[in-house]
DOZA-121485 format. One record per residue (C-alpha): x, y, z; residue in one letter. Coordinates in steps of 0.2 Angstrom, whole numbers, m for minus. Layout:
BEGIN
<pt c1="X" c2="Y" c3="Z" aa="A"/>
...
END
This chain:
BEGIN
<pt c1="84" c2="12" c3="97" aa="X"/>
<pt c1="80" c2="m1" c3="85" aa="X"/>
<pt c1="84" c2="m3" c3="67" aa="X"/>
<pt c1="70" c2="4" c3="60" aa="X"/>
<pt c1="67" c2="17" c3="66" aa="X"/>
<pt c1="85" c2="22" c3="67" aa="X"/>
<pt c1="85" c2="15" c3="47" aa="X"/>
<pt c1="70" c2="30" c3="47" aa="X"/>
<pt c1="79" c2="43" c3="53" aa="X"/>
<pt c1="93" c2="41" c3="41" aa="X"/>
<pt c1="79" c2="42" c3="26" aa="X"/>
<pt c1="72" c2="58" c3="33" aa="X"/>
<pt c1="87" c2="66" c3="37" aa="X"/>
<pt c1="94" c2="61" c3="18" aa="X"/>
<pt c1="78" c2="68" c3="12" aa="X"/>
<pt c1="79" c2="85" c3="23" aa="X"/>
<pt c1="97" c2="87" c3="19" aa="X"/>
<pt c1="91" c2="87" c3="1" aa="X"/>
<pt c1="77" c2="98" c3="1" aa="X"/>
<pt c1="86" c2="109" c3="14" aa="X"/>
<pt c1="101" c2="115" c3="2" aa="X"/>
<pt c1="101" c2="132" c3="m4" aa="X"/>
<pt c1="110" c2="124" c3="m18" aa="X"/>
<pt c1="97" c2="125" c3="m34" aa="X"/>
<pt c1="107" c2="114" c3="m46" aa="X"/>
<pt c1="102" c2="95" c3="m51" aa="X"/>
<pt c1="112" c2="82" c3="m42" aa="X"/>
<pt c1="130" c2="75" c3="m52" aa="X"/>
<pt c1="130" c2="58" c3="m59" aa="X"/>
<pt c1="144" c2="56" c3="m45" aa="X"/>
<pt c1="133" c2="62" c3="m32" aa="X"/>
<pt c1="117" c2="51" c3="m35" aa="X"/>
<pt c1="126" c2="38" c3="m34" aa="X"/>
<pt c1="135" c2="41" c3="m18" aa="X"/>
<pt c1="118" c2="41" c3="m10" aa="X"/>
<pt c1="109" c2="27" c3="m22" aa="X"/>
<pt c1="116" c2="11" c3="m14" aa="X"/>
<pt c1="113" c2="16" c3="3" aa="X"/>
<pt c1="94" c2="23" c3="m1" aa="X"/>
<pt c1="93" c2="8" c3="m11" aa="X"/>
<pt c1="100" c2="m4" c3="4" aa="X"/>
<pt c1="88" c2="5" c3="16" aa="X"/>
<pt c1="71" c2="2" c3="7" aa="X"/>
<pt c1="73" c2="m14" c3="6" aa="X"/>
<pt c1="77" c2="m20" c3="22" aa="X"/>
<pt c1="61" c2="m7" c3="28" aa="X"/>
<pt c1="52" c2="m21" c3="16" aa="X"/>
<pt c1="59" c2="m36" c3="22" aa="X"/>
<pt c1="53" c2="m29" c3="39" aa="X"/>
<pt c1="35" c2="m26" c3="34" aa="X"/>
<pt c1="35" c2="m40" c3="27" aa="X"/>
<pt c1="40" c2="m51" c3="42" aa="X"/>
<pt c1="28" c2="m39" c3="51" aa="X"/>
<pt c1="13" c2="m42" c3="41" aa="X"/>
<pt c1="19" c2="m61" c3="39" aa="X"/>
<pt c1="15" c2="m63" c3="57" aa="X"/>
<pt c1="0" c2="m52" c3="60" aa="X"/>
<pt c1="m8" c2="m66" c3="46" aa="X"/>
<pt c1="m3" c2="m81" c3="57" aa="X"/>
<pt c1="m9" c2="m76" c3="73" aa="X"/>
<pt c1="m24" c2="m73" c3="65" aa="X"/>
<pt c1="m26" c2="m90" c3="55" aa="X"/>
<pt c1="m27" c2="m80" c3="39" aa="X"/>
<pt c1="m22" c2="m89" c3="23" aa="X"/>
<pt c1="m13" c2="m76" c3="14" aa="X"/>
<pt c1="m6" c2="m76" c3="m3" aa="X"/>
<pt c1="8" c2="m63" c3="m9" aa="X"/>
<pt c1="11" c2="m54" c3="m25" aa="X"/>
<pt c1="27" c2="m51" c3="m32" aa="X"/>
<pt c1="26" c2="m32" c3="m27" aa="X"/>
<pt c1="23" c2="m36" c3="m9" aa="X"/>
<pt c1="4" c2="m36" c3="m8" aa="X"/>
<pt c1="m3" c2="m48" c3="3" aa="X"/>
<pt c1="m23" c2="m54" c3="0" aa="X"/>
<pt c1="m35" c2="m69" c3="1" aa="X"/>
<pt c1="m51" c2="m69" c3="m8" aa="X"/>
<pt c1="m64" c2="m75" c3="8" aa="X"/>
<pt c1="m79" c2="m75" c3="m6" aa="X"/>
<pt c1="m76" c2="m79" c3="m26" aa="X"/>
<pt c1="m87" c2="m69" c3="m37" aa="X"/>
<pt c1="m95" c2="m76" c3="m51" aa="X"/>
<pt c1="m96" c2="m59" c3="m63" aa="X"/>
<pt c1="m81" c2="m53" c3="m73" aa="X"/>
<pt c1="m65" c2="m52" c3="m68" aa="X"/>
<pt c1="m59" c2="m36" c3="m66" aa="X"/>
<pt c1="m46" c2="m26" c3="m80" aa="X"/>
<pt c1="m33" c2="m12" c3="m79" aa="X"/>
<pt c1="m44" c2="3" c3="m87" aa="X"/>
<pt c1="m59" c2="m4" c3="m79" aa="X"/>
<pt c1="m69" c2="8" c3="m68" aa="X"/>
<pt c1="m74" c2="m4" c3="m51" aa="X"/>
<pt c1="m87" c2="1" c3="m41" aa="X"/>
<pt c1="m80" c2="m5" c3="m22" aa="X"/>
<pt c1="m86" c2="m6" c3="m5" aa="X"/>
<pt c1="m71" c2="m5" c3="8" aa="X"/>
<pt c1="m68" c2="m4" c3="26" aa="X"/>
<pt c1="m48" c2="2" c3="30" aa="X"/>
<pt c1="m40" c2="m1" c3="46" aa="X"/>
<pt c1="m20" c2="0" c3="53" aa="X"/>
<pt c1="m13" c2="m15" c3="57" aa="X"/>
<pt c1="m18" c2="m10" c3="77" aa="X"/>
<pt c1="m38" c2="m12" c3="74" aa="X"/>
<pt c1="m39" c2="7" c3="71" aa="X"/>
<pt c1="m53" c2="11" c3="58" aa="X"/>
<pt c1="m47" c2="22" c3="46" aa="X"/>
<pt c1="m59" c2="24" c3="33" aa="X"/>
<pt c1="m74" c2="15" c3="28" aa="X"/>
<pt c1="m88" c2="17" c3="13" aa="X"/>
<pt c1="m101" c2="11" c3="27" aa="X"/>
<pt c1="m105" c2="30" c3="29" aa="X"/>
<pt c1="m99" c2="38" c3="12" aa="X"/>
<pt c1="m106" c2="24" c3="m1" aa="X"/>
<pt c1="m98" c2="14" c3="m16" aa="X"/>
<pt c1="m84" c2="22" c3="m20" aa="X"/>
<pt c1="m78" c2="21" c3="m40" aa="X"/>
<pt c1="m60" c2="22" c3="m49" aa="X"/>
<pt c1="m53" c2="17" c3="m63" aa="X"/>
<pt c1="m40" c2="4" c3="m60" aa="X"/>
<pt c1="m20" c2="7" c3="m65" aa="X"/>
<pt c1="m23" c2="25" c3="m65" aa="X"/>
<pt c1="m32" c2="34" c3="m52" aa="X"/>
<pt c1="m27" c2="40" c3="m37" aa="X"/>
<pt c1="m31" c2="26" c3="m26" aa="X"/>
<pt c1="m18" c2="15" c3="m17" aa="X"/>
<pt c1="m7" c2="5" c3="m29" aa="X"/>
<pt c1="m8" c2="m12" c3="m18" aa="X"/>
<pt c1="m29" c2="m8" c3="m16" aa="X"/>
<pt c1="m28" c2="m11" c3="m38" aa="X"/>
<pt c1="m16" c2="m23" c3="m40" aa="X"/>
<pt c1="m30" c2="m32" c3="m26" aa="X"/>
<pt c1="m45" c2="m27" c3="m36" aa="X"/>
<pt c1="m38" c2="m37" c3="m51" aa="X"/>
<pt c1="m38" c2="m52" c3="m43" aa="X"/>
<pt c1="m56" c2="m51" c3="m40" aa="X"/>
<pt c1="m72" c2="m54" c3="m49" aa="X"/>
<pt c1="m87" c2="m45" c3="m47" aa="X"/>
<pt c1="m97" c2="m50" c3="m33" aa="X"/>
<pt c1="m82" c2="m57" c3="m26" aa="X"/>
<pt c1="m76" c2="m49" c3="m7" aa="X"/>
<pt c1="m56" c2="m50" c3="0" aa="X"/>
<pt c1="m44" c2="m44" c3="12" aa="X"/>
<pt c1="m29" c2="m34" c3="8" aa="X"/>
<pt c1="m15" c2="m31" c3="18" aa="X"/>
<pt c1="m5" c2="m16" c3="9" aa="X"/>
<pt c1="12" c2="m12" c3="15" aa="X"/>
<pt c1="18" c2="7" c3="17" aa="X"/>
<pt c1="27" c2="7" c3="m2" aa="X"/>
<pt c1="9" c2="1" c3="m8" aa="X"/>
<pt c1="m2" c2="11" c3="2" aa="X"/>
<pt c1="1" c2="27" c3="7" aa="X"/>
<pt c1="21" c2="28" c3="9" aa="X"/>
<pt c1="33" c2="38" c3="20" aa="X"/>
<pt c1="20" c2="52" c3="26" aa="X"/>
<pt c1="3" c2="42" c3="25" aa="X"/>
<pt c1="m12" c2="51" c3="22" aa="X"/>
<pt c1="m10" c2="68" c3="30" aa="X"/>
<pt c1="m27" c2="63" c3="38" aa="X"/>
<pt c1="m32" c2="44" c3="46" aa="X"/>
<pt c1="m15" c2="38" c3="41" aa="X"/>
<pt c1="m1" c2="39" c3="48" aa="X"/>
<pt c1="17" c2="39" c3="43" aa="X"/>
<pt c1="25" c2="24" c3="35" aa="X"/>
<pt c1="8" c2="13" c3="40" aa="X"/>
<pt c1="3" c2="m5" c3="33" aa="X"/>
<pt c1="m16" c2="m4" c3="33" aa="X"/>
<pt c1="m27" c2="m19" c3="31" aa="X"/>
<pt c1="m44" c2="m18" c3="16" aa="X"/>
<pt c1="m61" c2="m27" c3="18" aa="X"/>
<pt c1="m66" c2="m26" c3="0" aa="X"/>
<pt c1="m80" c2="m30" c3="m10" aa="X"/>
<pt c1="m79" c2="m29" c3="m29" aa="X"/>
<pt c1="m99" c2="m21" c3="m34" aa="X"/>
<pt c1="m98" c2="m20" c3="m52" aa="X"/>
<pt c1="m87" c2="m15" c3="m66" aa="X"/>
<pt c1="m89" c2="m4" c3="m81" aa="X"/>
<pt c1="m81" c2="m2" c3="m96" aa="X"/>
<pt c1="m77" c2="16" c3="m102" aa="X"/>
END
């Protein structure tokens, strides 16, 4: 068994324990931080691995990929000439999601323009943090990893657990409300 998945079982079975105890009080100061470090130890080394994962997926594929400080990786294949996109900013997208496999996940080829408003919907964090970068008219690739997409459990649908997925964007339009 390698170290990430065995790394992935210890988090689920921390998880499960503490969701499993008939116990209804809130944790002790003493007991958090028994299991802090080693939670804390854990995550980070799951990122270091996406990150070399996705690191390497780039190169193979000659894709000149910036990173952000939070992990998100992207490269802007098309630079729009409208305005640059703002948190609070409502954008007006055209996506097509995949895993990292090829698998489509999701795509608005079929569904349309999608809209959100960036910093506080319910879209994935790494898909705003991307849309930022952009300016209308502008098109990109994302490469979000599992803490910026969909986490632990994925989607509950297209996405499964712990998945990096891979966004063709296109930045439509912007509005101001």
């Amino acid at each position: 068994m390698n170290k990430s998945k065995l790394l992935l079982i210890t988090i689920f079975s921390l998880l499960l324990g503490f969701s499993c105890t008939e116990n209804k009080k809130p944790l002790s100061d003493k007991e958090i931080k028994k299991y802090k470090k080693p939670l804390e130890n854990v995550n980070k080394y799951l990122v270091e691995k996406d990150a070399e994962i996705i690191g390497s997926y780039a190169k193979r594929r000659n894709w000149d990929m910036q990173t952000t400080e939070s992990g998100l990786w992207y490269m802007i294949y098309k630079n729009g000439t409208g305005q640059k996109a703002e948190n609070g900013m409502i954008a007006r997208v055209n996506y097509h999601v995949s895993l990292l496999d090829g698998t489509f996940c999701y795509s608005t080829d079929s569904l349309g323009p999608e809209d959100f408003r960036i910093g506080h919907s319910t879209a994935e964090q790494g898909l705003q943090e991307g849309i930022i970068l952009m300016k209308i008219g502008g098109k990109a690739r994302f490469i979000l990893p599992p803490h910026l997409a969909h986490g632990l459990l994925g989607d509950a649908d297209k996405i499964p657990l712990r998945a990096t997925i891979i966004y063709d964007v296109e930045l439509l339009n912007l509005f101001e409300n």
